[in-house]
C-alpha positions in Angstrom: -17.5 39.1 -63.8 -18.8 37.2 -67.0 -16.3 36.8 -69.7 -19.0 36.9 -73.0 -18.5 34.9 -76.0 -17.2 36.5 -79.2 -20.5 35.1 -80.7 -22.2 36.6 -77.8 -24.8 33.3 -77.7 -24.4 33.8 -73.8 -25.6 37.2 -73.4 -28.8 36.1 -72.8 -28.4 33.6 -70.2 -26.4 36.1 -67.6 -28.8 36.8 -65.1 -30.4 40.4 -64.3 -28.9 41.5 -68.1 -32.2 43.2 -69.9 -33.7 42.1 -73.0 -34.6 44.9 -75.5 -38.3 44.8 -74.8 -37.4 45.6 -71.3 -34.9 48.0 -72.4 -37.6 49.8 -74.3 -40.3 50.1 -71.6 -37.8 52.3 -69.5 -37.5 55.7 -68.8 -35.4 57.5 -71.3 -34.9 60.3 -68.3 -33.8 57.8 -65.9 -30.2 58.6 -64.3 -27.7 56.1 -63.3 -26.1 56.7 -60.0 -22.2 58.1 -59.9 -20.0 58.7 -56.8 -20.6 62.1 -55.3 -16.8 63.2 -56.7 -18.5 63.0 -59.7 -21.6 64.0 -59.8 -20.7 68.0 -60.3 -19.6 66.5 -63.7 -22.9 65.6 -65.5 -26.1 67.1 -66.0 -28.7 65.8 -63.1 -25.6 64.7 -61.7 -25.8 61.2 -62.9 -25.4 59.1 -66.2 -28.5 59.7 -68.3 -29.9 57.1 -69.8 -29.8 57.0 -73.9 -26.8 59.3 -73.4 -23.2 58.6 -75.4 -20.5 59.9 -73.4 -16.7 60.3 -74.6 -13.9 59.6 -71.8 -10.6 61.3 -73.0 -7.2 60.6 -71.4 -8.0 58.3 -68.5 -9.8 54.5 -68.6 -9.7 55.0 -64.7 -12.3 57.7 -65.2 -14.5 55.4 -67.3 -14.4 52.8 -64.7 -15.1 55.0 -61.9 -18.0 55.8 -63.8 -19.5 52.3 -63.8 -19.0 52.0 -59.9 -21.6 53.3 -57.9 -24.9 51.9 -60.8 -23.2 48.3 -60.5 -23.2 48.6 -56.9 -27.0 49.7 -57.3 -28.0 46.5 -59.3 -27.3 47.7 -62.9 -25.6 45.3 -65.4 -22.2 47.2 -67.6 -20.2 45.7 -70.5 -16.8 46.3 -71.6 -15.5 45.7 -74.8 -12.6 47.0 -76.7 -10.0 47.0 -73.7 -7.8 43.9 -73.8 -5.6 45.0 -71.2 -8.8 46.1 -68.4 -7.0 45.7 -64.9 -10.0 44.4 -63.0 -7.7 44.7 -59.5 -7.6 48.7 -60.1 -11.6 48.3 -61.1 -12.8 46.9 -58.1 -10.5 49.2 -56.0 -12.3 51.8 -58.2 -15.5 51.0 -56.9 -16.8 48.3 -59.6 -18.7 45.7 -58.7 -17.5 42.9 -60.7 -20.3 40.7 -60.8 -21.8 42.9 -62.6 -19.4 43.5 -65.4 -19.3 41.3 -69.0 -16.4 41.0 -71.2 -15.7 41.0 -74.9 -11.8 41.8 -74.8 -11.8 41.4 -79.0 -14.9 42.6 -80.7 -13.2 42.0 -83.7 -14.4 42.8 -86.9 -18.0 42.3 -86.4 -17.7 45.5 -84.1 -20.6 46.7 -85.1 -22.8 43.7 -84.6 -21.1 42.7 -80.8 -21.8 46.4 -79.9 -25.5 46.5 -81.1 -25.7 43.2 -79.2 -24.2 45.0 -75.4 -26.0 48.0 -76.0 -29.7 45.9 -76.3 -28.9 44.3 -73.3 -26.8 46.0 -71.0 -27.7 49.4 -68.9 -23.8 51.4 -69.3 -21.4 49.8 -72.3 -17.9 50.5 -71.8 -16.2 50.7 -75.9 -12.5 50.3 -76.3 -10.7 53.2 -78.2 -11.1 51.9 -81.5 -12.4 54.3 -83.7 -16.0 54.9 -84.9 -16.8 56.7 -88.4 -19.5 59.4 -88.1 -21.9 57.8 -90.1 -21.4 54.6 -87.7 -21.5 57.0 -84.4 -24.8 58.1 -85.2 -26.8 55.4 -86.1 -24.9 53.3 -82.8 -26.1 56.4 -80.6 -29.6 56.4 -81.7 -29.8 52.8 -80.8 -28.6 53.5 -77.5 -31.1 56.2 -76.8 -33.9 54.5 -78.3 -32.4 51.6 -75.8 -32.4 53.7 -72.7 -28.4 52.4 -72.4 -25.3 54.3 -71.6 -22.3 54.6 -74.0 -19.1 55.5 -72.1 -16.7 55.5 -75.4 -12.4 55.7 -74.5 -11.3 58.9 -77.4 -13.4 61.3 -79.5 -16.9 59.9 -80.5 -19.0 62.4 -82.9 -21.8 63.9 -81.6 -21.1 62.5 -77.7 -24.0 63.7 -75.3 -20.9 64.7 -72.8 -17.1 64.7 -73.5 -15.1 64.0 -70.2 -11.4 65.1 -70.4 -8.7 64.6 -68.3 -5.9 66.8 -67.9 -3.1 68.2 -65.1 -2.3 64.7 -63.7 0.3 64.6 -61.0 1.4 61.7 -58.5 2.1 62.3 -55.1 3.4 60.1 -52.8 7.3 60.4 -53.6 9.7 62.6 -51.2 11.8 65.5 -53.0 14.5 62.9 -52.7 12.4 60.4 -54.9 11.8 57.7 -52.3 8.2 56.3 -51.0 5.3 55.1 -53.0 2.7 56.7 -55.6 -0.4 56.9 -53.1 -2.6 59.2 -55.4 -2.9 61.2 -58.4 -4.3 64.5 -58.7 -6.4 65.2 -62.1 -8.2 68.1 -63.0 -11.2 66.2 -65.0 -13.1 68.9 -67.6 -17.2 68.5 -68.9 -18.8 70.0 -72.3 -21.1 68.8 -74.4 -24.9 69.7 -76.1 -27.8 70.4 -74.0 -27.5 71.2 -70.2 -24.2 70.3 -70.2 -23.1 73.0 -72.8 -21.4 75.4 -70.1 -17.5 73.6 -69.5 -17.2 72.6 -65.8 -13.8 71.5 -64.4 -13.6 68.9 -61.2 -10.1 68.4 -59.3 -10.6 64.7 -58.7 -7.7 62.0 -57.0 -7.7 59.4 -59.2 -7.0 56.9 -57.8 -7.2 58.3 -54.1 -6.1 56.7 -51.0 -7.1 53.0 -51.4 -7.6 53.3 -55.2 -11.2 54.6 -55.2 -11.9 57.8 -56.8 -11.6 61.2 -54.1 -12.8 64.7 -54.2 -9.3 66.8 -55.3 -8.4 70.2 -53.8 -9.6 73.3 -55.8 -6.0 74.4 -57.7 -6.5 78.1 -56.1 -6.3 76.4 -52.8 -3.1 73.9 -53.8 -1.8 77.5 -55.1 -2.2 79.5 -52.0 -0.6 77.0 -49.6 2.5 76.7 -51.9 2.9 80.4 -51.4 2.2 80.5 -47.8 
């Protein structure tokens, strides 16, 4: 993990992070790896580069996201997210040599995320709020980058919109004893292009361990309640 400089003079000097001439010379059709649980929920089954994707309801999601391209040699960024629990990232999968943080962008937001998104492969951004006008001149600098934007809350004109919905913990007896081992969320996909049809994945998330698990279909949680 590198913790990055509010003025960002370090970026440069963390090894393996691309400069933008580098960033420019790749394949705007390249796919980042995700885990197979998630795959079903992006078009190629991967995270497109030059692609802005909103995460709604879950930072574990986002996270979980980043796992298996850090693992694979890519560089991420996370900035906007103070209270980041890098325990629960690494048991997401995250490697976190790989990761650089800027807890408090500040108010040169603008300017530190320009900075991540020249120099990084996948940019994690806070919920903090981005004007349309803002959205779209940030997202054409990521595609013309060939980096990922995985933005926490509503971004205008996202690539993808992730939302998470139906959580439930298991782990507790009816009497309320025992320990949260996993949650069950129902994780939803829409957005422009090939991902225009809605898909819908039943993840655990966490799952046993803390990294992200394939759910059970609801129909089939459904039919062994009534049996």
């Amino acid at each position: 993990m590198v913790a990055v400089p509010d003025a960002l003079a370090g970026l440069a000097a963390i090894p393996g992070v691309r400069t933008a001439a580098q960033l420019d010379s790749s394949p705007a059709s390249d796919l980042l790896a995700v885990l197979p649980p998630l795959a079903g929920l992006l078009p190629g089954g991967g995270l497109k580069r030059g692609s802005t994707i909103s995460v709604r309801g879950a930072t574990s999601l986002a996270l979980a996201l980043l796992a298996a391209a850090t693992r694979e040699g890519s560089w991420a960024a996370v900035t906007g997210l103070p209270e980041l629990g890098l325990a629960a990232a690494a048991e997401l999968g995250v490697d976190l040599e790989r990761i650089a943080l800027v807890p408090h962008p500040g108010a040169e937001l603008t300017g530190v995320l320009s900075a991540l998104v020249d120099g990084f492969d996948l940019v994690v951004l806070g919920p903090v709020g981005v004007q349309p006008q803002l959205a779209r001149r940030l997202a054409g600098r990521v595609r013309n980058r060939g980096t990922v934007l995985l933005a926490m809350g509503p971004w205008p004109g996202a690539d993808v919109e992730l939302r998470v919905s139906n959580r439930r913990w298991r782990g507790l007896t009816a009497d309320g004893y025992g320990h949260l081992r996993t949650r069950e969320v129902a994780v939803t996909s829409v957005g422009r292009g090939a991902a225009v049809r809605p898909s819908s994945v039943p993840l655990q998330l966490p799952g046993p361990g803390g990294a992200v698990a394939a759910g059970e279909p609801r129909k089939r949680r459904l039919a062994e309640v009534a049996g």
